[in-house]
C-alpha positions in Angstrom: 4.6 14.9 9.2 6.8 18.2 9.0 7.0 18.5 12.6 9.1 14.9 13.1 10.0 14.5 9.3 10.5 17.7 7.6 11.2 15.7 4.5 9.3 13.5 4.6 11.3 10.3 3.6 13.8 10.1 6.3 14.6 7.1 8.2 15.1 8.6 11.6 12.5 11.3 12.8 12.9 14.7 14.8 13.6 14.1 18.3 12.6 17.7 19.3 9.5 17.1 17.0 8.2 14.4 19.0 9.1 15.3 22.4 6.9 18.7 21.8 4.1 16.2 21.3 5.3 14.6 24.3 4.7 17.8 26.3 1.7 18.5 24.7 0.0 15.2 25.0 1.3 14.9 28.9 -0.5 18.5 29.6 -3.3 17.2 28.1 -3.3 14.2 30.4 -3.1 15.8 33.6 -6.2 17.9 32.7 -8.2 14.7 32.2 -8.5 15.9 28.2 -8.3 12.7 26.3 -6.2 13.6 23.0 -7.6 12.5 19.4 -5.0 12.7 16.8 -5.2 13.3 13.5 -2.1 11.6 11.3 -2.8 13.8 8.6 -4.6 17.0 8.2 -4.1 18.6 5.1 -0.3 18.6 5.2 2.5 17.4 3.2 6.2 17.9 3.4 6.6 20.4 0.1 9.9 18.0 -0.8 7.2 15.1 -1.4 5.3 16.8 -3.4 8.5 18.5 -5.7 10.2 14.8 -5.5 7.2 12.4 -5.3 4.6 14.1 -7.0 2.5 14.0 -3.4 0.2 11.2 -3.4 0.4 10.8 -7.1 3.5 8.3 -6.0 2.7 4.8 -4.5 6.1 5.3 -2.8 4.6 8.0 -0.5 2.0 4.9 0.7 5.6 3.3 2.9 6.4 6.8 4.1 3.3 7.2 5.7 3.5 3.7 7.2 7.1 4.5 8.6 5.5 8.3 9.9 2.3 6.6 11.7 4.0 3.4 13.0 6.6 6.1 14.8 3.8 8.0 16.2 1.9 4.8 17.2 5.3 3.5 19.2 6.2 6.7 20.6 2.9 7.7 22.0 1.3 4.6 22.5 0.5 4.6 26.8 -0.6 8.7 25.6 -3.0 8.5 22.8 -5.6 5.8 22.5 -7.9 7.7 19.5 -6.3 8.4 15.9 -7.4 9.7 13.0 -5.7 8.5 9.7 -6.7 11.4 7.7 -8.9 14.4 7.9 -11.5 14.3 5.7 -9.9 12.0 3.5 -12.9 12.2 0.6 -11.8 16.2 0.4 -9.1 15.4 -2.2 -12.1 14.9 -4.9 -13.0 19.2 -4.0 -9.4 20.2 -3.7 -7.0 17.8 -4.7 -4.1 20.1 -4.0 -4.5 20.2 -0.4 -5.7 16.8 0.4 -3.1 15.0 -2.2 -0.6 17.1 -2.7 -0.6 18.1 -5.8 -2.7 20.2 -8.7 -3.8 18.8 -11.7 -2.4 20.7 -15.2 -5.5 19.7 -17.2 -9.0 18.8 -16.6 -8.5 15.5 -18.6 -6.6 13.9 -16.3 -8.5 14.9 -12.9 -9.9 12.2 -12.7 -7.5 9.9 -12.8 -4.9 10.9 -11.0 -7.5 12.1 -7.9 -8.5 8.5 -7.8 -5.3 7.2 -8.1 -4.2 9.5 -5.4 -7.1 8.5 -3.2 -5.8 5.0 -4.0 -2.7 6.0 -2.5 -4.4 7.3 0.3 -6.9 4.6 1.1 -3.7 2.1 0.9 -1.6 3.9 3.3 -4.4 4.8 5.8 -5.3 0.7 6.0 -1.9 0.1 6.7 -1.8 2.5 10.1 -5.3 1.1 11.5 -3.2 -2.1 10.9 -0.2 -1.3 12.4 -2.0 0.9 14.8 -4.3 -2.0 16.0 -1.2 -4.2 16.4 1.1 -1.5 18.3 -2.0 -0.3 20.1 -4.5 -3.2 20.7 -7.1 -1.2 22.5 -6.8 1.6 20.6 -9.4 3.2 17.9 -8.6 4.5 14.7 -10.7 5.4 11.5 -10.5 8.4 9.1 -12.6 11.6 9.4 -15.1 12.5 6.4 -16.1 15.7 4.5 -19.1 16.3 4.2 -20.7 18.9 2.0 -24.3 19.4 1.5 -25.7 20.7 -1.8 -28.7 21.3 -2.7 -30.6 22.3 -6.5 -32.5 25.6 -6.9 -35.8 23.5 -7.6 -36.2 20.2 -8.8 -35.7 20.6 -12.3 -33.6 17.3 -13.2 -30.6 19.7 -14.7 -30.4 21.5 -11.6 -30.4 18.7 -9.5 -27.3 17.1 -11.7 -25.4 20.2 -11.5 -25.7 20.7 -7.8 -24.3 17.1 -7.5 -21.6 18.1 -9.9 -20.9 20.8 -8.2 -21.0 19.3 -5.0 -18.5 16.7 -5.7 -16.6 18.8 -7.9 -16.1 16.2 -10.4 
């Protein structure tokens, strides 16, 4: 998103920031490499986190939509494979790079992670839509993280904590 909307919320993106992509994509091409793009990996304009609270704010959902549906237009006879989000789950081990923000206390974690992921889940279905309709043959889905964890032994205590510990909740 900072490359064509430094801000974040503009109307109009970067010209200079999508005809880079152009290059890059068309290089690509030529070589036969078949580009897979990721919408969002682990990056947020800092102006939408200080203004919108990062994916605490439902109004960051439309901003999204308006950055992917550019991308989806733009590059759409260049890039047939899209990823919404990198491992979008992430945002539950470390909220501030996946959402955007830090939570101030451990009471509200909780909440405002799922509510984030809310956000999140939202504004990813509404770029595989918009995405299916600008791009009908395209495919599009979200990447996962996955984190294995294991216990010590198989003391039930241990085991509990692992999964604590693996889901950071």
């Amino acid at each position: 998103m900072v490359t064509y909307l430094p801000k974040g919320d503009e109307l109009e993106p970067n010209e200079a920031g999508l005809a880079f992509y152009d290059r890059i994509f068309d290089e690509c091409l030529k070589h036969e490499i078949e580009p897979v793009v990721t919408i969002s990996h682990y990056e947020m304009p800092l102006y939408l986190i200080k203004e919108y609270g990062g994916w605490r704010s439902r109004e960051v959902i439309s901003f999204f939509e308006r950055y992917a549906i550019t991308l989806f237009q733009r590059y759409n006879n260049k890039v047939k494979y899209w990823l919404t989000f990198n491992e979008i789950n992430g945002a539950t081990h470390i909220p501030i790079m996946s959402l955007g923000f830090s939570p101030e206390t451990e009471d509200v974690r909780l909440q405002e992670t799922f509510q984030a992921l809310h956000h999140q889940f939202v504004a990813s279905a509404l770029a595989v839509k918009a995405c299916h309709n600008i791009i009908p043959h395209s495919q599009i889905g979200c990447m996962l993280l996955y984190l294995p964890v294991y216990s010590y032994d198989s003391n039930p205590i241990n085991v509990l904590n692992a999964l604590k510990r693996g889901t950071n909740l």
